[in-house]
Phi, psi and omega in degrees: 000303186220150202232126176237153163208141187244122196245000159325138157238116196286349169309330188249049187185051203272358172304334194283336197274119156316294212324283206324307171311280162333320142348269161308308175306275183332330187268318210282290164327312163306324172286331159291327195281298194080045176300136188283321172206202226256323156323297168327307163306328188256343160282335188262015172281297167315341157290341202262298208308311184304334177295345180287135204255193174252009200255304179303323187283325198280292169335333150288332232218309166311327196257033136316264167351304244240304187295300153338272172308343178273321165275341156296325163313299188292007185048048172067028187261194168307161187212160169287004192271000000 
């Protein structure tokens, strides 16, 4: 349908990046759970990650234009994003 190309680099731009809210989420889960060792941690990231749904990526993924205009307003400072 619309062909978007992003000339952004989100390692220096991570207000730009959806991915980071998925992040956050996972780490926050993760502090809840408190897996005992490096196995645990890793299945249950992969259980959290598989939960993620495509409808939350898509949602994420719309408020590009919204992060995009926020940081040119903020002139490349911080965002609520």
């Amino acid at each position: 349908r619309y062909k978007t190309v992003f000339f952004c680099e989100e390692s220096t731009s991570p207000d730009l990046n959806p991915i980071e809210n998925l992040w956050k989420e996972l780490k926050t889960a993760v502090h809840k759970c408190s897996p005992s060792n490096l196995t645990e941690l890793e299945l249950f990231c992969k259980e959290e990650w598989e939960k993620i749904s495509v409808s939350r990526c898509a949602k994420l993924i719309e408020t590009y234009p919204k992060r995009l205009t926020a940081v040119i307003a903020a002139k490349g400072g911080a965002t609520k994003y």
